[in-house]
DRENKE-877833 format. One record per residue (C-alpha): residue number from 1; residue in three letters; x, y, z. Coordinates in Angstrom, 2 decimals, padded with zeros to 5 digits, always signed. Example, Ala and Ser with C-alpha at 12.3 -4.5 7.8 and 13.67 -1.06 7.14 Angstrom:
n  res  u  v  w
1  Ala  +012.30  -004.50  +007.80 .
2  Ser  +013.67  -001.06  +007.14 .
This chain:
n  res  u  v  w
1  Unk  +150.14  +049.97  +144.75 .
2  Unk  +148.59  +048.43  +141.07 .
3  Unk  +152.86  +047.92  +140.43 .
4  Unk  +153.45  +046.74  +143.87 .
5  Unk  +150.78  +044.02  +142.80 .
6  Unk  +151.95  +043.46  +139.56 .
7  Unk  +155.16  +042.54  +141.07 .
8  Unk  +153.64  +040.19  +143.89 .
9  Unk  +151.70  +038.08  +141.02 .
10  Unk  +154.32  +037.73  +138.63 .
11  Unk  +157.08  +037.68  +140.68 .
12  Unk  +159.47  +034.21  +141.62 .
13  Unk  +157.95  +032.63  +144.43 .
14  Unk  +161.34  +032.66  +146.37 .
15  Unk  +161.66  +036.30  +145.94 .
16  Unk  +158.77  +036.02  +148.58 .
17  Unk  +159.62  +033.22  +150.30 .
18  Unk  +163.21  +032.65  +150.97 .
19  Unk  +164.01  +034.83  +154.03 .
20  Unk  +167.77  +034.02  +153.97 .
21  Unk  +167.80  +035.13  +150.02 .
22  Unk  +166.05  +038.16  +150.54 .
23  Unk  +168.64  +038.88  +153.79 .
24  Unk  +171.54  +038.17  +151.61 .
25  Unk  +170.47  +040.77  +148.56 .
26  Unk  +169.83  +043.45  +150.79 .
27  Unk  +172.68  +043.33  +152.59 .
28  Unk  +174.93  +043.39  +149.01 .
29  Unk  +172.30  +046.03  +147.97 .
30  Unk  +172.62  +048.22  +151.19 .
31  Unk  +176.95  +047.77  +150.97 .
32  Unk  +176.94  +048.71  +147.28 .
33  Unk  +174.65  +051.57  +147.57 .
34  Unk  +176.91  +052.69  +150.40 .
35  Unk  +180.09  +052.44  +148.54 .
36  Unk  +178.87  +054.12  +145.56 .
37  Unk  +177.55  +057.28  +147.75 .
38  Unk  +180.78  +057.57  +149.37 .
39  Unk  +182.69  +057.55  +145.44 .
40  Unk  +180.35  +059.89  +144.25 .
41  Unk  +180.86  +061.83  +147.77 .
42  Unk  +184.79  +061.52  +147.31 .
43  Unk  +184.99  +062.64  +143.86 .
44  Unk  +182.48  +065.43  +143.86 .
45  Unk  +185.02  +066.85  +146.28 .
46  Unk  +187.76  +066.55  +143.83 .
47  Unk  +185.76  +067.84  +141.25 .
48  Unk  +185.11  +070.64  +143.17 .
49  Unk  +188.85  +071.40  +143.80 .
50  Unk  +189.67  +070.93  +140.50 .
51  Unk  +187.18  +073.33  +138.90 .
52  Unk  +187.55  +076.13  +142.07 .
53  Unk  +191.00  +076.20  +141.07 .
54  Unk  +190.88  +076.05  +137.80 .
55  Unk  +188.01  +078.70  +138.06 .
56  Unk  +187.03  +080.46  +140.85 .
57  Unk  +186.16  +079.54  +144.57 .
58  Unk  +183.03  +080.83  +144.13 .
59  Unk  +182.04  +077.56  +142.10 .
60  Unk  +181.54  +075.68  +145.32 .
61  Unk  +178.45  +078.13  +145.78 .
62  Unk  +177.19  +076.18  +141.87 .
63  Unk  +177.89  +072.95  +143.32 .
64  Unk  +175.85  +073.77  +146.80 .
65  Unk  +172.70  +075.67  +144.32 .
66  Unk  +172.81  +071.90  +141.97 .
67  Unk  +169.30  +070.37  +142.70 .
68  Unk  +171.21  +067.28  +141.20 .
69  Unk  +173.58  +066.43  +144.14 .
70  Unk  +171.06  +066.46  +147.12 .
71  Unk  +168.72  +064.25  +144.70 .
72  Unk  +171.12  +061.53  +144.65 .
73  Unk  +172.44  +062.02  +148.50 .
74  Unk  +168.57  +062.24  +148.96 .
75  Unk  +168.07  +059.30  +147.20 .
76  Unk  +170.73  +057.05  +148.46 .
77  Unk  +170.16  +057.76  +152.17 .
78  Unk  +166.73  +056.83  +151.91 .
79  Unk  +167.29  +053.60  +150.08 .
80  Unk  +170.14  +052.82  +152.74 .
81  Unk  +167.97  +053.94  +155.55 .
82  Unk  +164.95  +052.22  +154.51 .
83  Unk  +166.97  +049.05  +153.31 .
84  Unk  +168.47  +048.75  +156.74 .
85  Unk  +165.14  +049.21  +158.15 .
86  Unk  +163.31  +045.94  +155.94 .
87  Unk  +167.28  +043.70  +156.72 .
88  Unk  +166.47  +044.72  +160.64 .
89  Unk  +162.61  +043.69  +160.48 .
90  Unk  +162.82  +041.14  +158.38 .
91  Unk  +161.65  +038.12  +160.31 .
92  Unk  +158.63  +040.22  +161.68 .
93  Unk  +158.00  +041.37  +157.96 .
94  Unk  +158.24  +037.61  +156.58 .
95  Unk  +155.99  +036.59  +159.92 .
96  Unk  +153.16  +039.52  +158.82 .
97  Unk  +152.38  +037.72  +155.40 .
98  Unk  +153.97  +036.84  +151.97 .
99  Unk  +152.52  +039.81  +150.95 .
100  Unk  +153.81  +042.41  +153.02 .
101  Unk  +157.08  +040.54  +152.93 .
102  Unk  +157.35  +041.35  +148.88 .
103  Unk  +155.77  +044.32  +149.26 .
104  Unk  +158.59  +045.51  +151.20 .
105  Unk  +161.09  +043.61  +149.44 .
106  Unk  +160.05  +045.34  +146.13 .
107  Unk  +160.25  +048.67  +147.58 .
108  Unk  +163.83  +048.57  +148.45 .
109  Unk  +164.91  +047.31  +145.55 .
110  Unk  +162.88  +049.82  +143.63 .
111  Unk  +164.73  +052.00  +145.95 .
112  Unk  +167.93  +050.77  +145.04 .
113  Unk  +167.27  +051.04  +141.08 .
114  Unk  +166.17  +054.56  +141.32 .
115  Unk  +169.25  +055.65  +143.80 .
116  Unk  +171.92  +054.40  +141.26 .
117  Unk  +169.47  +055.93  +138.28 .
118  Unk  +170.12  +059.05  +139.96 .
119  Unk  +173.58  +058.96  +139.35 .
120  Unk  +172.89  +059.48  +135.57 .
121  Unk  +171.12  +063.21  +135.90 .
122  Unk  +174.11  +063.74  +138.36 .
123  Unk  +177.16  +063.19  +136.18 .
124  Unk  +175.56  +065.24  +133.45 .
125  Unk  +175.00  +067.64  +135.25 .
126  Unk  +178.95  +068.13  +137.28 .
127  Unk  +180.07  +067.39  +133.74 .
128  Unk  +177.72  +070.42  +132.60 .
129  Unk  +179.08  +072.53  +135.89 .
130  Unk  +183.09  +071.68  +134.93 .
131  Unk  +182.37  +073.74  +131.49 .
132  Unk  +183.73  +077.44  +131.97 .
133  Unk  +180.69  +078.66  +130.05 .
134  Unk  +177.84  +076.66  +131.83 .
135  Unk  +179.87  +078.20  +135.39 .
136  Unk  +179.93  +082.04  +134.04 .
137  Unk  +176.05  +081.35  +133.10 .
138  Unk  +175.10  +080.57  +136.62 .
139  Unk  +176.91  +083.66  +137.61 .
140  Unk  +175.55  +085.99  +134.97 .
141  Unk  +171.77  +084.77  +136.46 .
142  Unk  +172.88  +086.65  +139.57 .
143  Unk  +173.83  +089.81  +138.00 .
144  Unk  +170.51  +091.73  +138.72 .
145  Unk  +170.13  +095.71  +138.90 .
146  Unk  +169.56  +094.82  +142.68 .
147  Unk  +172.41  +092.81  +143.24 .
148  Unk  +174.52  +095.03  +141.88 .
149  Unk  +173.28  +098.08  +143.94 .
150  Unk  +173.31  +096.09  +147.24 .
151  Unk  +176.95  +094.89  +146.46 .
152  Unk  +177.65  +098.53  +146.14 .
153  Unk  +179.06  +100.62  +149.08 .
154  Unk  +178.27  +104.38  +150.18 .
155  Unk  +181.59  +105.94  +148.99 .
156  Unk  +180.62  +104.39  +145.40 .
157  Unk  +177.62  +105.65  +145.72 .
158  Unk  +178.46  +109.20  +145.89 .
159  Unk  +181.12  +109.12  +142.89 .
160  Unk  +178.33  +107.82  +140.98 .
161  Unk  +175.63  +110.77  +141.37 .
162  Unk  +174.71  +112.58  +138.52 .
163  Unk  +177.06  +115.39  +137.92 .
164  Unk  +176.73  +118.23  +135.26 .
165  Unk  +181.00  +119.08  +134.97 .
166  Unk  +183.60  +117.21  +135.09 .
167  Unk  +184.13  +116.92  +138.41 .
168  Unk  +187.49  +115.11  +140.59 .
169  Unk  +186.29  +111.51  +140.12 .
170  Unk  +186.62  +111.69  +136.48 .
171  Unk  +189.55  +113.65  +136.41 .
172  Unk  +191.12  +111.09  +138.28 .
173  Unk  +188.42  +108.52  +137.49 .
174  Unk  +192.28  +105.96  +137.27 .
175  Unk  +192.83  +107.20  +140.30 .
176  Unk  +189.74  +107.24  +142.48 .
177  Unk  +187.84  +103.80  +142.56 .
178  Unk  +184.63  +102.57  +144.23 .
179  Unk  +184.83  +101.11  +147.22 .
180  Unk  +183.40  +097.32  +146.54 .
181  Unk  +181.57  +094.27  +148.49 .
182  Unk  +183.82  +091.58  +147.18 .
183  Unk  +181.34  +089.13  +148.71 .
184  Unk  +177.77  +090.57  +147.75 .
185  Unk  +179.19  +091.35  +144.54 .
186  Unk  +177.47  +089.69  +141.93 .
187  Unk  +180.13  +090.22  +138.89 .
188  Unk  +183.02  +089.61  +141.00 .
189  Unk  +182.83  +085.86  +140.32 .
190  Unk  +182.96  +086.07  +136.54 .
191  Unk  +185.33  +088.62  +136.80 .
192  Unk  +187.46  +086.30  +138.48 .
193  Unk  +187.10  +083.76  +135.79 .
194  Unk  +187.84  +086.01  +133.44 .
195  Unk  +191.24  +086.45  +135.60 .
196  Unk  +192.00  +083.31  +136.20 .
197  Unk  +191.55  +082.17  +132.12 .
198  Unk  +193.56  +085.05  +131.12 .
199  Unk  +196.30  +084.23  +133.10 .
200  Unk  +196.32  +080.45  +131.78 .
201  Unk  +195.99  +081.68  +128.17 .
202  Unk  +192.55  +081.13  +127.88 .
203  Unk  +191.23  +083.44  +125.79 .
204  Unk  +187.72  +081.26  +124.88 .
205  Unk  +186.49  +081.42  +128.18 .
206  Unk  +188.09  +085.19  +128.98 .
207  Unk  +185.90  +086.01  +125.58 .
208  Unk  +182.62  +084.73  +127.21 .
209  Unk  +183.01  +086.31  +130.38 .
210  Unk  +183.42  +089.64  +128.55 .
211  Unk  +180.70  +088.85  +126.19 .
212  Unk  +178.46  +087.89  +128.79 .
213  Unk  +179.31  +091.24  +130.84 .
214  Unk  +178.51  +093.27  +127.03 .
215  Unk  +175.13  +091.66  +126.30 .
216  Unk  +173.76  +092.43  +129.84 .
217  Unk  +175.28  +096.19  +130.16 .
218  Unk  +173.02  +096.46  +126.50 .
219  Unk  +170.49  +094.47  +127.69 .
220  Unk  +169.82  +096.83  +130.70 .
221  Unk  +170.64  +099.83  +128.38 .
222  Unk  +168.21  +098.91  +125.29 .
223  Unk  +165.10  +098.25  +127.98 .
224  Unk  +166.07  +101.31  +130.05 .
225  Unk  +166.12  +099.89  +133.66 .
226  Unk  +168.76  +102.13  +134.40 .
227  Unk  +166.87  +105.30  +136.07 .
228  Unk  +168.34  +106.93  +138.51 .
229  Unk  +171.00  +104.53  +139.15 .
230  Unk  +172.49  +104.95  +135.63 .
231  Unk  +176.05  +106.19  +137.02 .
232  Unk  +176.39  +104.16  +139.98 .
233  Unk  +175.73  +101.10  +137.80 .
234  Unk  +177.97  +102.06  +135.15 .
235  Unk  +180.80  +102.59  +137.30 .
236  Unk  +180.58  +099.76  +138.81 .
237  Unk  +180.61  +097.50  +135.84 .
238  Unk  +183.10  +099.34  +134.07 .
239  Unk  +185.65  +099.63  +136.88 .
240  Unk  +185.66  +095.64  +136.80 .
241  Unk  +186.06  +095.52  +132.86 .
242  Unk  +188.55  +098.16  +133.53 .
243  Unk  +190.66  +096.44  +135.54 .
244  Unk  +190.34  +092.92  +133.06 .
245  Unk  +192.01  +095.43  +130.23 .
246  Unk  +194.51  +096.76  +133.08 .
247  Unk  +195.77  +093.11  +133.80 .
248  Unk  +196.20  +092.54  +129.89 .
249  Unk  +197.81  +095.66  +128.90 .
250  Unk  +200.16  +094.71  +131.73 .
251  Unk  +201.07  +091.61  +130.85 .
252  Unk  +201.29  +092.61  +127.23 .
253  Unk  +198.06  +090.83  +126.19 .
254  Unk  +197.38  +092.83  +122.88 .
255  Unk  +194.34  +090.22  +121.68 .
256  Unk  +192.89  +090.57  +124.99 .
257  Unk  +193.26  +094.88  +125.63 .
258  Unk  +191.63  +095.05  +122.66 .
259  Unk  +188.99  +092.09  +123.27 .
260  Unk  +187.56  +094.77  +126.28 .
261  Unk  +188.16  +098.04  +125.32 .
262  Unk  +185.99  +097.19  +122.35 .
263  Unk  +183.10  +095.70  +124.39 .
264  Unk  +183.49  +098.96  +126.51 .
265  Unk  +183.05  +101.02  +123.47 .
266  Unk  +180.13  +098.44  +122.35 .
267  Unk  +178.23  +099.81  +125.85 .
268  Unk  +179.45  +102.98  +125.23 .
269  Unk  +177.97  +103.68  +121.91 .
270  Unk  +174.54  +102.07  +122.74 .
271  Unk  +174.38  +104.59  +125.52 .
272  Unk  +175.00  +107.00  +123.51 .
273  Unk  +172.38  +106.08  +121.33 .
274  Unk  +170.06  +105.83  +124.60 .
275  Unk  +170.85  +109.47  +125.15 .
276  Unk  +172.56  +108.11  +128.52 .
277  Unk  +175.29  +111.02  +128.83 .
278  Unk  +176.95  +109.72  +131.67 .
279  Unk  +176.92  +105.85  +130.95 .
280  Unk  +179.00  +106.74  +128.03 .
281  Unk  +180.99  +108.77  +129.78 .
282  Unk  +182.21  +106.64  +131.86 .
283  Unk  +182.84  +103.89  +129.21 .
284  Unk  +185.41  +106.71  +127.72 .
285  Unk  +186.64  +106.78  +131.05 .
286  Unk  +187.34  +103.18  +131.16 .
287  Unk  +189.06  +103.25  +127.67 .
288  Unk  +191.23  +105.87  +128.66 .
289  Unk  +192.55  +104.46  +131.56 .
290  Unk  +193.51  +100.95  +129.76 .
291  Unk  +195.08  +102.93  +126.49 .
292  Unk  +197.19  +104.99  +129.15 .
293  Unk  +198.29  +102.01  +130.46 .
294  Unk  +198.70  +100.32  +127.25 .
295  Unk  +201.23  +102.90  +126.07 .
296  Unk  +203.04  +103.06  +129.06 .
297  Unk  +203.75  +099.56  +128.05 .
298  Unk  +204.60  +100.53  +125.15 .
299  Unk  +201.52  +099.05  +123.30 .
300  Unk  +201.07  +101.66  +120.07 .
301  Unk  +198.49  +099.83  +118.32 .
302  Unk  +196.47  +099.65  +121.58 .
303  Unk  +197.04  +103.51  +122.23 .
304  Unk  +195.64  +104.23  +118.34 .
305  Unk  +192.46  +101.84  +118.81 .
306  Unk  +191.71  +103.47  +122.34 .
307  Unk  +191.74  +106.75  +120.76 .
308  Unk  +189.89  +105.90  +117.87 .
309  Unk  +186.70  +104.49  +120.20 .
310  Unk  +187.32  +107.59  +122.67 .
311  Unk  +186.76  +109.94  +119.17 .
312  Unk  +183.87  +107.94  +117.63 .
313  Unk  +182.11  +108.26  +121.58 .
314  Unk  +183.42  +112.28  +121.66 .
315  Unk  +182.08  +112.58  +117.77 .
316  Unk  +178.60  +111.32  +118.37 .
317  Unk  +178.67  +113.01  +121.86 .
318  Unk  +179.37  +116.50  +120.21 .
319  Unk  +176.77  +115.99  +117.21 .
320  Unk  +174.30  +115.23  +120.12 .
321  Unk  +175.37  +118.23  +122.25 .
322  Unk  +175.97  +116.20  +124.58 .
323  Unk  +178.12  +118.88  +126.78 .
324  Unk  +179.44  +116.48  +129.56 .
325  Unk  +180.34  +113.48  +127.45 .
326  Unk  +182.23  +115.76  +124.74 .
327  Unk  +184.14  +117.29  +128.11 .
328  Unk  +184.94  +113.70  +129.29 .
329  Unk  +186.56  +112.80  +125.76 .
330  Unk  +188.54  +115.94  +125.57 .
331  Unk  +190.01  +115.26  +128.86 .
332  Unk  +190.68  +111.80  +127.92 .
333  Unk  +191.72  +112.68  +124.73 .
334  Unk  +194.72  +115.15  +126.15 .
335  Unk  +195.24  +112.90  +129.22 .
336  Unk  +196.22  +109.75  +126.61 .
337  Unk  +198.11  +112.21  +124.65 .
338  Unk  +200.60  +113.67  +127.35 .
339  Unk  +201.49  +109.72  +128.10 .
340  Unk  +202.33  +109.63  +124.63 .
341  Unk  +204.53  +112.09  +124.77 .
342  Unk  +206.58  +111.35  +127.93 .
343  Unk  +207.28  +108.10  +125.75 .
344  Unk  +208.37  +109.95  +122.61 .
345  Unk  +210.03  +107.17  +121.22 .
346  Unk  +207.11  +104.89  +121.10 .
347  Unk  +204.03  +107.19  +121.10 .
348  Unk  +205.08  +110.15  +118.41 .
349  Unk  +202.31  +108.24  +116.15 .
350  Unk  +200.19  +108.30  +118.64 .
351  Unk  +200.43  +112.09  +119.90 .
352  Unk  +199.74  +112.77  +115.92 .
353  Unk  +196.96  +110.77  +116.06 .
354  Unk  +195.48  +112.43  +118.86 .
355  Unk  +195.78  +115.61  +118.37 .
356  Unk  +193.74  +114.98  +115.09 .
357  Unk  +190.92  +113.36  +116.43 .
358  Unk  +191.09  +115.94  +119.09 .
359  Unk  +191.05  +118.36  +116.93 .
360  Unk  +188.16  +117.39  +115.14 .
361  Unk  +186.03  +117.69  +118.59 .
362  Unk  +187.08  +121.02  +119.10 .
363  Unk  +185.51  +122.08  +116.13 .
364  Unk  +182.15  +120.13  +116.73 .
365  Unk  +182.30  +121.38  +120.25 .
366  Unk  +182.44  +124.60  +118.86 .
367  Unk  +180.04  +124.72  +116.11 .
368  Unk  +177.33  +123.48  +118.71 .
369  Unk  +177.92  +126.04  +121.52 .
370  Unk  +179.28  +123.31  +123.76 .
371  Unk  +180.72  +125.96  +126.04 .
372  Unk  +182.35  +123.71  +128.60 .
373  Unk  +183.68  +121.24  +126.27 .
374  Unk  +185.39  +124.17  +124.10 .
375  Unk  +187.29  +124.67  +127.42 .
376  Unk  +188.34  +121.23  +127.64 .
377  Unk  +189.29  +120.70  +124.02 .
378  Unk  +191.53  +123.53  +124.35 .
379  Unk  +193.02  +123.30  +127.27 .
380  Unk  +194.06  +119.15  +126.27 .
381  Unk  +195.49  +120.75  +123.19 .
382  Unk  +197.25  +123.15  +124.59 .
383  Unk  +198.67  +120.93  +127.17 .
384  Unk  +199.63  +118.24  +124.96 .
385  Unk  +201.52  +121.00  +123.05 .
386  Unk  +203.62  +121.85  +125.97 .
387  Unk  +204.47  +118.27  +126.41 .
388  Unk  +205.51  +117.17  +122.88 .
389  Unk  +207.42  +120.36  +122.84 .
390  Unk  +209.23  +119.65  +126.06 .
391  Unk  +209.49  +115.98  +124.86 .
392  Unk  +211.17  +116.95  +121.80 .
393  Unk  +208.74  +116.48  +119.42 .
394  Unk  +209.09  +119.11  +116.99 .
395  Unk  +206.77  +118.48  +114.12 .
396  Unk  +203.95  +117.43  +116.78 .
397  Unk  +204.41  +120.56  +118.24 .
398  Unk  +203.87  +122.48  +115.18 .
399  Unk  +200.79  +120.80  +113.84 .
400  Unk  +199.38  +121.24  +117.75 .
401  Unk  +200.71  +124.91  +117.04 .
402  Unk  +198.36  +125.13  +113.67 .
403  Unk  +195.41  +123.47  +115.16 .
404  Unk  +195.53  +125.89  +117.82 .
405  Unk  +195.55  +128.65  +115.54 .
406  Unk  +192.01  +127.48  +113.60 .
407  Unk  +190.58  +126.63  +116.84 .
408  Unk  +191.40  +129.86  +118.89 .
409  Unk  +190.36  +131.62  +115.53 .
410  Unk  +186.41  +129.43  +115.34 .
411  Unk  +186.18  +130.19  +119.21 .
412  Unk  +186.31  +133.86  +118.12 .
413  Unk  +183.91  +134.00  +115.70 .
414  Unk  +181.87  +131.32  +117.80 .
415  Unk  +181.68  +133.99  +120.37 .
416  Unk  +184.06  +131.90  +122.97 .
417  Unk  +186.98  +134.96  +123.08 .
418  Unk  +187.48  +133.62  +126.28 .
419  Unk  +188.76  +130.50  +124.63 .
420  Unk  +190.30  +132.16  +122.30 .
421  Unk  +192.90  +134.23  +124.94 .
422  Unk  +193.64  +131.04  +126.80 .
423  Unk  +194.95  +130.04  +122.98 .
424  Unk  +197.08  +133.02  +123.25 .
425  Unk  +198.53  +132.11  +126.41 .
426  Unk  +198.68  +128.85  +125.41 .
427  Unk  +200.91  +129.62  +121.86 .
428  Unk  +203.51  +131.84  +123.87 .
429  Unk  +203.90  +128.97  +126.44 .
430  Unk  +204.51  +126.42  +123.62 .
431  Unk  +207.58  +128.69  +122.02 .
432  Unk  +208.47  +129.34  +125.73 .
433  Unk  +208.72  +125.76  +126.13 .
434  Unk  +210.50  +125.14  +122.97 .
435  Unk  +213.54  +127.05  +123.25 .
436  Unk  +213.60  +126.16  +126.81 .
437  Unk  +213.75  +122.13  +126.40 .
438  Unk  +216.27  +120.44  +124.67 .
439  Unk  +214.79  +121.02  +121.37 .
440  Unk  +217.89  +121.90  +118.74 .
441  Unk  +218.48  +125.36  +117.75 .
442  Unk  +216.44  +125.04  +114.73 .
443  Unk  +213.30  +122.77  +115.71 .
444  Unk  +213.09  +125.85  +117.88 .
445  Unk  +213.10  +128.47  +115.74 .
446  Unk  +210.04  +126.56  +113.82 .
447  Unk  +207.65  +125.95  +116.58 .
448  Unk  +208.34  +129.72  +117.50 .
449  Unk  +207.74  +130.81  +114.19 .
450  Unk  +204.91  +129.29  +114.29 .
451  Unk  +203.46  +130.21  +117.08 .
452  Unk  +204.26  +133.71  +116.65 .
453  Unk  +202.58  +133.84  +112.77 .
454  Unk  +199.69  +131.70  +114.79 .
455  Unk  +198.98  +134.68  +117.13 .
456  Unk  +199.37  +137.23  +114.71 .
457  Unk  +196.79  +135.57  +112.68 .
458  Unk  +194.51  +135.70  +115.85 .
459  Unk  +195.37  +139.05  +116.43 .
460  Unk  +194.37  +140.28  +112.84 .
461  Unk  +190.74  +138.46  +113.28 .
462  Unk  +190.42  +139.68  +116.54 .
463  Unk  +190.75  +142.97  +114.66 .
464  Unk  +188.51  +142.24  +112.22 .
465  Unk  +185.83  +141.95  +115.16 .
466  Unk  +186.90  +144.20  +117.32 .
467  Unk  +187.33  +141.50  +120.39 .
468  Unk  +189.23  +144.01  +123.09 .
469  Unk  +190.22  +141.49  +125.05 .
470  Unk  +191.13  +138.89  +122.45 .
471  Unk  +193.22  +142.33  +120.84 .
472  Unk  +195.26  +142.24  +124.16 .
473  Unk  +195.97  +138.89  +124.89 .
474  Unk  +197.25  +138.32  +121.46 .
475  Unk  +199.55  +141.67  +121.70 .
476  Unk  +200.68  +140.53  +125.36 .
477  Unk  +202.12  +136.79  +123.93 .
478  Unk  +203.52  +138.75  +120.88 .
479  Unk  +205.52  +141.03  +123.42 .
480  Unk  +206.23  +137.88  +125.33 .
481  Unk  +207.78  +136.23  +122.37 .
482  Unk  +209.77  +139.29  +120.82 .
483  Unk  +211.69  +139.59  +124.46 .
484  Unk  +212.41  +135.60  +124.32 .
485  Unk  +213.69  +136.50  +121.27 .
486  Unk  +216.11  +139.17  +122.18 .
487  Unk  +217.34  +136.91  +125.11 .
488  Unk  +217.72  +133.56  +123.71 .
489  Unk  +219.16  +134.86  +120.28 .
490  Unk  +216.87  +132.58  +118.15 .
491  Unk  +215.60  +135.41  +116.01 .
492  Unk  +217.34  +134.01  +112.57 .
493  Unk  +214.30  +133.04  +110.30 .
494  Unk  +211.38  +134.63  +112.57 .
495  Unk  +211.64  +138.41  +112.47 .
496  Unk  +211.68  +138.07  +108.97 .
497  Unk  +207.98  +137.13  +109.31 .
C-alpha cells in the first residue's frame, strides 16, 4: 500500500485521469503479454522436443518438476486476467475515485513488469535444463535406496538373496537377468542418456552418466545403507552398467568398454574393502560378461584389462578369505578364458594371460583353506586346458599343463586330495584331447609329455604322503595315457621319460 501511494503522489496526473489513455495501454499491455505467453508456450514445446530427443523422453518429466515454468504461466495469466478485469471495469473504476482508478492502474502494470521479469529466471533455467549434465543431475536426485527397491520386481528379487555358493544366476549371471520396472525405475533415465550420447559419439556426457552412477554405488557403499538389500541393489545397478559396456563392446567402442568396466571395478573394490562379499561379486560378474563380449568382438586389449580388474577383485577376495567372491572370479576367470580360446587367432594372448592370473588365485585359494574356491580354480583351469588344446593352442596348453601340476601338487599337501584327483582326471583329458584335435603330430606329443611327467610328479608326492586315493587316480590317468599311446602311435619322445 506505502508504494501504491508513492505512486499516486508522484505519479503524472493523466496516468490518473485520462480514461481513454489508460484503456489504450492496457489493451497493448494485455495483447503483448498474451503474445509473449504463447512464444514462450510455443517454444518451450520445441525445446522440449529437441532435448527429449536429443536425450531422453523422460526429460519432459524435468520440464513438468521446473518451479520456473508455472511461475511465469502463473504470472502471465494473472496479469492477463486481472488486466482484462481493470480494461472491463474501467469506467466504474474511474467513477469510484482518482484514487482507486491509479490504484488499479498501478497494479496491472506492476503486474505486467513482473510477468515479463519472470521470463528472465525462466530462460536460465530451460537453458540450465538443455545441459546433459544439469538433466542426469535431476535424475541422479531420484536414485534413492527406495526407489530403486520399489522399481525392482519379485523375480529380481529372488536372484538377489544372499547365497553362500555359486549358485545358477551367477553361473549364467549373462544369461539370467532381473526382471525390471522400466517406468518406476529410477536409473533407467540416465541410463538412457548414457545410450543415447554414446550412440551420437558423445563420450562427455556418456562419462557423467557413468560417473554419476560410480559416486552413488560408493556413496551408498562407504555409509553402509546397503543391509539386507546389498545383492538385490547391486544387481540391479550393475545389470544397467552392464548392458552400457555391452552396447560399446558391440559397436567396437574401446574408450567407452573400458570407461565402465573400470567404474565397475571402482564399486567393486570399495566393496571389497567394505567386506561386502557379494556386492563385489557381482561387479566381477558384470566385468566378465562385457570382456566376453569384448573378445568375441575381437577386442584383445579389452579382454586383458577385464581380466586384470577380475584378478585384482579375486586377489583381494582370496587374501580376505572371502570364499564366495574368490569362487565368482575363478568362474569368471575360466569362463573369459574358454572365449578366448574358441577365437584362437585373436585371444592366444589373452588365454596366456588368464591362465596366469588364474593361476595365481589358485594358490591364494589354497594357502587360505578356501575349500570351494580351490574347486573352482581348478576346475576353470582344467577346462580352459581342454579348450586351448582342442583349439590348437599348443604352448597354452602346456603352461595350463604345468600350472596344473603345482596346483594339484599344493592341494595335496593343503589337504584338498580331492582336488588334487580331479587334476588327475583333468591332465589325462588334456593329452586325450590333444592327440584327438587337430593338433600336429608333434604339438601332441608335447602336451602329452607333459601331462604324463605332470602326473607322475603327482603320483611321486602322493607317495611321499601316502594319499590312497590321490595314489590311484594318478596310476588310473597314467594307464589311461600309456593305452592312448599304444593306439594312436605317438609314443616317439614320451616313453623315453
Amino acid at each position: 500500500m506505502i508504494s501504491i501511494a508513492i505512486l499516486y503522489v508522484f505519479s503524472p496526473a493523466f496516468t490518473y485521469k485520462s480514461v481513454e489513455s489508460t484503456r489504450f495501454i492496457l489493451t497493448a499491455l494485455i495483447e503483448s503479454e498474451a503474445t509473449v505467453i504463447a512464444i514462450v508456450i510455443t517454444l518451450t514445446l520445441v525445446v522440449l522436443q529437441l532435448t527429449a530427443s536429443s536425450y531422453s523422453t523422460r526429460v519432459i518429466d524435468i520440464f513438468e518438476e521446473s518451479p520456473a515454468i508455472w511461475m511465469v504461466v502463473g504470472a502471465y495469466i494473472i496479469a492477463i486476467g486481472y488486466g482484462l478485469t481493470v480494461l472491463n471495469s474501467i469506467d466504474v473504476i474511474y467513477a469510484s475515485g482518482p484514487l482507486n482508478f491509479a490504484i488499479g492502474e498501478w497494479i496491472a502494470y506492476f503486474l505486467g513488469i513482473f510477468a515479463f521479469g519472470a521470463l528472465i529466471p525462466y530462460l536460465l533455467s530451460s537453458l540450465e535444463i538443455m545441459k546433459s549434465s544439469t538433466v542426469i543431475d535431476r535424475f541422479a536426485e531420484r536414485i534413492t535406496k527406495e526407489n530403486i527397491l520399489s522399481g525392482v520386481q519379485e523375480y529380481e528379487k529372488v536372484l538377489g538373496k544372499d547365497v553362500s555358493s555359486i549358485g545358477y544366476s551367477f553361473l549364467y549371471s549373462d544369461i539370467i537377468r532381473p526382471v525390471i520396472d522400466i517406468d518406476g525405475d529410477p536409473i533407467q533415465p540416465v541410463i538412457d542418456i548414457m545410450h543415447s550420447s554414446m550412440m551420437k559419439y558423445d563420450y562427455g556426457t556418456m562419462r557423467y552418466g557413468l560417473k554419476v552412477l560410480e559416486n552413488y554405488m560408493i556413496d551408498m557403499l562407504e555409509e553402509d545403507r546397503f543391509k539386507k538389500e546389498e545383492g538385490i541393489i547391486a544387481k540391479h545397478v550393475f545389470t544397467h552398467l552392464e548392458r552400457v559396456g555391452k552396447l560399446a563392446a558391440g559397436r567396437e567402442d574401446e574408450d567407452s568398454a573400458v570407461d565402465v568396466i573400470t567404474s565397475i571395478f571402482m564399486i567393486g573394490n570399495v566393496a571389497m574393502e567394505q567386506e561386502l562379499e557379494r556386492v563385489a561379486s557381482e561387479a566381477v560378474n558384470s566385468i566378465k560378461t562385457i570382456g566376453r563380449l569384448a573378445i568375441k568382438r575381437e577386442m584383445e586389449d579389452i579382454g586383458v584389462i577385464a581380466t586384470d580388474l577380475i584378478g585384482e577383485i579375486g586377489r583381494n577376495a582370496a587374501q580376505n578369505r572371502f570364499d564366495f567372491a574368490t569362487s565368482i572370479t575363478a568362474n569368471s576367470l575360466g569362463i573369459i578364458g574358454n572365449e578366448a580360446a574358441k577365437h584362437a587367432g585373436q585371444g592366444l594372448e589373452e588365454t596366456i594371460w588368464m591362465t596366469g592370473t588364474l593361476y595365481e588365485i589358485g594358490r591364494l585359494a589354497i594357502k587360505q583353506r578356501l575349500e570351494q574356491s580351490v574347486f573352482h580354480s581348478l576346475n576353470s583351469m582344467g577346462d580352459m586346458g581342454k579348450y586351448t588344446a582342442r583349439n590348437d593352442l599348443p604352448k597354452t596348453t602346456i603352461r595350463i599343463v604345468k600350472y596344473l601340476r603345482n596346483l594339484g601338487i599344493d592341494a595335496l599337501e593343503g589337504g584338498f586330495n580331492k582336488n588334487t584327483n580331479d587334476v588327475a582326471e583333468y591332465l589325462w583329458e588334456i593329452g586325450r584331447i590333444a592327440v584327438w584335435s587337430q593338433l600336429n603330430l608333434m604339438a601332441a606329443r608335447s602336451i602329452l609329455k607333459q601331462s604324463k611327467e605332470s602326473l607322475e610328479d603327482i603320483k611321486g608326492r602322493a607317495k611321499e604322503m601316502k594319499a590312497k586315493e590321490t595314489i590311484l587316480a594318478t596310476e588310473s590317468a597314467l594307464e589311461k595315457i600309456e593305452k592312448l599311446i599304444k593306439e594312436k602311435s605317438v609314443e616317439d619322445g614320451i616313453r623315453s621319460t
